[in-house]
C-alpha positions in Angstrom: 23.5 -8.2 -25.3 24.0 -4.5 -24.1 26.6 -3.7 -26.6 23.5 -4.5 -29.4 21.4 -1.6 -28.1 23.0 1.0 -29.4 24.5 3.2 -26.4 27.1 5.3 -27.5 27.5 7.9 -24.4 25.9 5.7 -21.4 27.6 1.7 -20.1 25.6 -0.9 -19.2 26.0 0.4 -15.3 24.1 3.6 -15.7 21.6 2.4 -18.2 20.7 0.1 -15.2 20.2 2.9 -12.7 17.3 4.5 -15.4 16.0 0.5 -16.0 15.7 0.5 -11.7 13.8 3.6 -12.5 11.5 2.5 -14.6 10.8 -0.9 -12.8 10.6 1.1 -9.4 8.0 3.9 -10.7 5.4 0.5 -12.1 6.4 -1.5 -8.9 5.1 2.0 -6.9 1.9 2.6 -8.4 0.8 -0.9 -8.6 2.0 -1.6 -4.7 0.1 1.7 -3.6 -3.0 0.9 -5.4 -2.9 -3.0 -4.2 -1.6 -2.0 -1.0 0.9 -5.2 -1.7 2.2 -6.4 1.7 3.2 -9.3 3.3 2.6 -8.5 6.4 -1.0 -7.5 5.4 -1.2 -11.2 4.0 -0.1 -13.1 7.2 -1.4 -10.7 10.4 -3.3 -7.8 8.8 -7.3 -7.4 9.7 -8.0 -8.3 5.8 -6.0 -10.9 5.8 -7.3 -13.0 2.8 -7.9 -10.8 0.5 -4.7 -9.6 0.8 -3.0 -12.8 0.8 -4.9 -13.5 -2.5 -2.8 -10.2 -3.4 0.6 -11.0 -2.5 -0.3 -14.8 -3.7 -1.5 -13.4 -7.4 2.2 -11.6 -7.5 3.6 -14.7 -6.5 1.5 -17.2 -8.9 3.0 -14.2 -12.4 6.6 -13.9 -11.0 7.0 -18.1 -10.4 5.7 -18.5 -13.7 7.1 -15.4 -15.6 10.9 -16.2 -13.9 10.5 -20.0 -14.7 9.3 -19.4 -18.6 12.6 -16.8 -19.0 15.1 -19.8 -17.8 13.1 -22.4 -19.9 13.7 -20.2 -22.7 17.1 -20.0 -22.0 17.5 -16.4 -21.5 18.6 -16.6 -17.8 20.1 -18.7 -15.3 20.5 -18.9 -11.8 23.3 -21.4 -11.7 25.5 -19.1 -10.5 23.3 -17.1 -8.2 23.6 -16.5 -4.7 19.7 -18.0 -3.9 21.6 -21.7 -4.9 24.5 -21.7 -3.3 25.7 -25.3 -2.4 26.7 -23.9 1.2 23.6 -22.9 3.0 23.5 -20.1 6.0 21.5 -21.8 7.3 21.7 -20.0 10.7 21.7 -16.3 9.8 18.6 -17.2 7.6 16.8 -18.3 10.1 17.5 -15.6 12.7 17.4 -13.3 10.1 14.0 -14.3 9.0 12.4 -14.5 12.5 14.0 -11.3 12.9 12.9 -9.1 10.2 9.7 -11.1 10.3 9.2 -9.5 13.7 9.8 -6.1 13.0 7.5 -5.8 9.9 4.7 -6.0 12.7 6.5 -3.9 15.1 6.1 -1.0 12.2 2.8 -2.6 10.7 4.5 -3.0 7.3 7.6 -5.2 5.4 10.0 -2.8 4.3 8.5 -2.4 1.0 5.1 -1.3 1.9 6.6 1.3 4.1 8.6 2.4 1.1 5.3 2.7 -0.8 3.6 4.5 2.2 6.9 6.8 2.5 5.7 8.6 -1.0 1.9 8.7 0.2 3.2 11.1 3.0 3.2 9.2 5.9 6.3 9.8 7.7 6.7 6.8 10.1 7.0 5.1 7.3 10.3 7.2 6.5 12.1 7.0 9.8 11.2 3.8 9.6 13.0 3.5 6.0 15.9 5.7 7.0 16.6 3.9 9.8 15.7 0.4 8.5 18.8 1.3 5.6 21.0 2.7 8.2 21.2 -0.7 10.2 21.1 -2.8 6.8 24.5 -1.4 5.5 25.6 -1.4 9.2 25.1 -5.0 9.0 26.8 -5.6 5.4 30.4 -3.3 6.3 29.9 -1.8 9.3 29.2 -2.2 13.3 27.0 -5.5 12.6 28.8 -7.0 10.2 30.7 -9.4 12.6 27.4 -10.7 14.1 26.3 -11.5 9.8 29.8 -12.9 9.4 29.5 -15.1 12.6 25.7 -16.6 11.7 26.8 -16.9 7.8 29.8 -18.9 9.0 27.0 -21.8 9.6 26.2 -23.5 7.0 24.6 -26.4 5.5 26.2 -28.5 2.4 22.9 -29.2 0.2 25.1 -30.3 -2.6 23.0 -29.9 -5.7 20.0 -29.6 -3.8 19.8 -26.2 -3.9 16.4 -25.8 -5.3 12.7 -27.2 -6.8 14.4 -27.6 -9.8 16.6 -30.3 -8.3 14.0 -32.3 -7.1 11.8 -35.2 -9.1 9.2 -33.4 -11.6 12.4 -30.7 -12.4 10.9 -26.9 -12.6 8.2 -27.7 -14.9 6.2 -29.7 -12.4 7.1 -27.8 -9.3 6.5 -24.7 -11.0 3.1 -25.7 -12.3 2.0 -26.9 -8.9 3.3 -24.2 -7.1 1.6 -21.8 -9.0 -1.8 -23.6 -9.6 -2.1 -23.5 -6.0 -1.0 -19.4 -5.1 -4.0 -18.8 -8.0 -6.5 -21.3 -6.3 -6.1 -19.7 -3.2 -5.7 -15.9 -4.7 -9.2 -16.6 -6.6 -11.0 -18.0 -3.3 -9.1 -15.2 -1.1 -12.3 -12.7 -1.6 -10.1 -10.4 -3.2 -11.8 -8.4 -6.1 -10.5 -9.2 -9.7 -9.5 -6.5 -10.2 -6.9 -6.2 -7.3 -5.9 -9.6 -8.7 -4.7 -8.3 -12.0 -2.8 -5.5 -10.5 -1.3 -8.0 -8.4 -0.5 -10.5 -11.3 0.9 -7.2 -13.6 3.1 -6.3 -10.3 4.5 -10.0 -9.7 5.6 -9.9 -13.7 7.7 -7.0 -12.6 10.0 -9.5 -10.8 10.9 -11.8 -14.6 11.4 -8.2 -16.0 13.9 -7.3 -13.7 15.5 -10.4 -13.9 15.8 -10.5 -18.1 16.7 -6.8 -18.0 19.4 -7.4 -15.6 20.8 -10.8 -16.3 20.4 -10.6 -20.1 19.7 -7.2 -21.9 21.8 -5.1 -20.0 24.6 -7.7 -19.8 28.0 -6.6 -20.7 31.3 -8.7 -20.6 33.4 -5.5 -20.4 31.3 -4.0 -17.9 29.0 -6.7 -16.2 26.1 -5.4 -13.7 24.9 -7.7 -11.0 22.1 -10.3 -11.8 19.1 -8.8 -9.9 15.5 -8.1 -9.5 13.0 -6.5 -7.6 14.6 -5.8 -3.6 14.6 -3.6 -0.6 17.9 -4.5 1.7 20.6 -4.4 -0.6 18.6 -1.6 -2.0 18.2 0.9 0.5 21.5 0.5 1.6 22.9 1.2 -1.7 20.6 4.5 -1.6 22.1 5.5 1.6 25.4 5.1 0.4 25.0 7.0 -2.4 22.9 9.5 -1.2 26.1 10.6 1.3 28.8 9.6 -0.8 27.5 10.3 -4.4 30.4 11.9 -5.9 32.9 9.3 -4.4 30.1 6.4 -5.6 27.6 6.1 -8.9 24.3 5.0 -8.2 22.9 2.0 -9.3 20.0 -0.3 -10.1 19.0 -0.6 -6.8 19.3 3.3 -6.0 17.6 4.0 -9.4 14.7 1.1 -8.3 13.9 2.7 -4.6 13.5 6.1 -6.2 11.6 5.2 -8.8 9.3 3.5 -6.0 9.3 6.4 -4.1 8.1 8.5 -6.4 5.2 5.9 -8.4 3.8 5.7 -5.5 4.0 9.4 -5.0 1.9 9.7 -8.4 -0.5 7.1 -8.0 -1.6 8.8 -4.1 -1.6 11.5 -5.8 -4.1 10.9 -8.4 -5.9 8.8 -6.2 -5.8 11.3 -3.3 -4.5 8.8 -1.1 -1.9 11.4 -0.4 -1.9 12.1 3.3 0.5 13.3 5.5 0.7 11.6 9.4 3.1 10.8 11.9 3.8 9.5 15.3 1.2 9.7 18.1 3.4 8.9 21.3 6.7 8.4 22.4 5.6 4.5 22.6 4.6 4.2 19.1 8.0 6.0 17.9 10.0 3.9 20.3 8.0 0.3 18.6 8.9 1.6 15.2 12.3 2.0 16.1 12.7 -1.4 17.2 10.9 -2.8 14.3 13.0 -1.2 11.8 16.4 -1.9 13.2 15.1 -5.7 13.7 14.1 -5.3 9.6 17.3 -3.9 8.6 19.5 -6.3 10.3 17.3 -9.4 9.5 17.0 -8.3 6.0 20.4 -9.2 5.6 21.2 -11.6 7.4 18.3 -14.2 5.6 19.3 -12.7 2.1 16.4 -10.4 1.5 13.3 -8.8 2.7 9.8 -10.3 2.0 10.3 -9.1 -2.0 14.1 -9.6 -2.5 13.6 -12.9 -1.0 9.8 -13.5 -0.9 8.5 -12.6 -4.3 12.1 -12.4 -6.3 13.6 -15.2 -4.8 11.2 -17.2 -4.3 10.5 -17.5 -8.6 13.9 -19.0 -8.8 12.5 -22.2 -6.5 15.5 -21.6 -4.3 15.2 -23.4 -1.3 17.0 -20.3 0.4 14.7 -17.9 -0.4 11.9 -20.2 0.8 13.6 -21.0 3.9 13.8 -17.1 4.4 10.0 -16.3 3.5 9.1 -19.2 6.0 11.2 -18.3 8.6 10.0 -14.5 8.2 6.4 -15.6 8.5 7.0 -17.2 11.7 8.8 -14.3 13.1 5.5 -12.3 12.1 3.3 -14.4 13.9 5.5 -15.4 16.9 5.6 -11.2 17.3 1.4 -11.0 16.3 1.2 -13.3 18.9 3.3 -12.0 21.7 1.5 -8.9 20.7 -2.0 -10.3 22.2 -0.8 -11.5 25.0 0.8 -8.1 25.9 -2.0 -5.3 24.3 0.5 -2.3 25.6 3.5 -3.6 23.1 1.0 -2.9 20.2 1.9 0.0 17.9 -1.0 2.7 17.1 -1.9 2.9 13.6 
């Protein structure tokens, strides 16, 4: 479709890094002003109502995703979320792993993003860090240790998803997301918050149409992708060191356009506050956390919005797997966290 728009100077490649942008600068002022997080959701001390959050962006990006394949505009036949061969080892580690870290640094690697423009600069170490391990664990040091867990693997066959399953996407799409809104409206959480949660989650269909139809060129094809933090932020890095040797792309373009909406919206707000470490203890916790992000964000495919929120609206039972397998790594950590008060990091 991209060769309809009109471009004569820019290919379908670097129209994608300004579409990242875009989606990146809406993703940042509506995650700052929510304060979106999935951590929040699971462990946080307002717990429901931010669960009724995260599940209102859930709820719009299920049924946004699902209406763009029913119309035939996308597919995720292809996709890496329904593979037939299922890692099913390094999504589970992977999960428990990053699922631990995001309450070792009180936040998934997306809020920190977020909290990275409104001036807090754990948050950053944190992010640097959390990208430095991720592409470590893609091509470099780590990559054996994803190679070794992704070499385990279960054959679902054509199971790969709700869709397969009696009902096909229709149904399991409708109950799916009857149930996130049920429990969003009963969460506590004010309307309000709802909407900007529901306008954020419809960020996830955009990103999927812009990338896997609009900007699609057979000459010059981009991957299929939506809203994402691992794959992401390692891209950033990489192209933030080696820019003249590598072009940036969507998901450099996304995580500074995230950076920088929810730079404007603390801004405006006058959220904008800088703070950093207290102790040596709290630096050394965040530390931890990120590394246990970055290399658990790969290894179970995504992060708690790469996986969670995008690749969950595909019904992949990968993505799923992941989410669930990240929640329990949250609350095994929340829980080892009671037990020993002195592990807990200052806010």
């Amino acid at each position: 479709m991209f060769e309809t728009l009109g471009f004569q100077s820019l290919t379908a490649p670097q129209v994608a890094v300004g579409f990242g942008v875009g989606l990146g600068l809406l993703f940042g002022l509506l995650a700052e002003r929510t304060a979106f997080c999935f951590r929040r959701a699971l462990v946080g001390e307002d717990a429901p109502q931010a669960r009724g959050v995260w599940l209102a962006g859930f709820a719009a990006a299920l049924l946004g995703t699902q209406a763009a394949v029913a119309l035939g505009w996308i597919s995720f036949d292809d996709h890496r979320f329904y593979a037939q061969a299922l890692p099913v080892a390094a999504i589970l580690a992977g999960g428990l792993m990053f699922g631990a870290g995001m309450v070792l640094t009180r936040g998934c690697i997306s809020r920190l993003t977020v909290l990275t423009g409104s001036g807090n600069l754990r948050a950053l170490t944190v992010v640097l860090v959390f990208a430095v391990t991720a592409h470590a664990t893609l091509k470099g040091l780590l990559a054996p240790l994803r190679t070794t867990l992704g070499g385990v693997t279960l054959d679902l066959g054509t199971l790969t998803g709700f869709a397969a399953l009696p009902g096909g996407p229709l149904v399991w799409t409708a109950l799916l997301a009857a149930g996130a809104l049920v429990l969003a409206l009963r969460s506590g959480a004010r309307p309000a918050l709802l909407v900007q949660a529901a306008a954020l989650g419809l960020l996830v269909p955009l990103g999927w149409v812009g990338t896997g139809l609009v900007l699609q060129d057979e000459f010059d094809p981009i991957a299929v992708e939506s809203l994402a933090f691992t794959s992401s932020m390692a891209d950033s890095l990489f192209w933030a060191i080696a820019g003249t040797a590598v072009p940036a792309n969507f998901g450099a373009g996304l995580v500074g356009g995230v950076l920088l909406g929810a730079l404007g919206s603390a801004l405006v707000s006058r959220r904008f506050q800088w703070q950093s470490f207290s102790s040596p203890r709290e630096t050394g916790r965040y530390l931890a956390g990120a590394v246990l992000m970055g290399a658990g964000g790969v290894l179970a495919g995504g992060c708690t919005v790469g996986a969670g929120l995008s690749g969950t609206a595909t019904l992949s039972f990968a993505a799923f797997l992941a989410l669930a397998a990240i929640a329990a790594g949250g609350l095994g950590m929340a829980a080892l966290l009671q037990i020993r008060p002195a592990l807990q990091p200052a806010e």
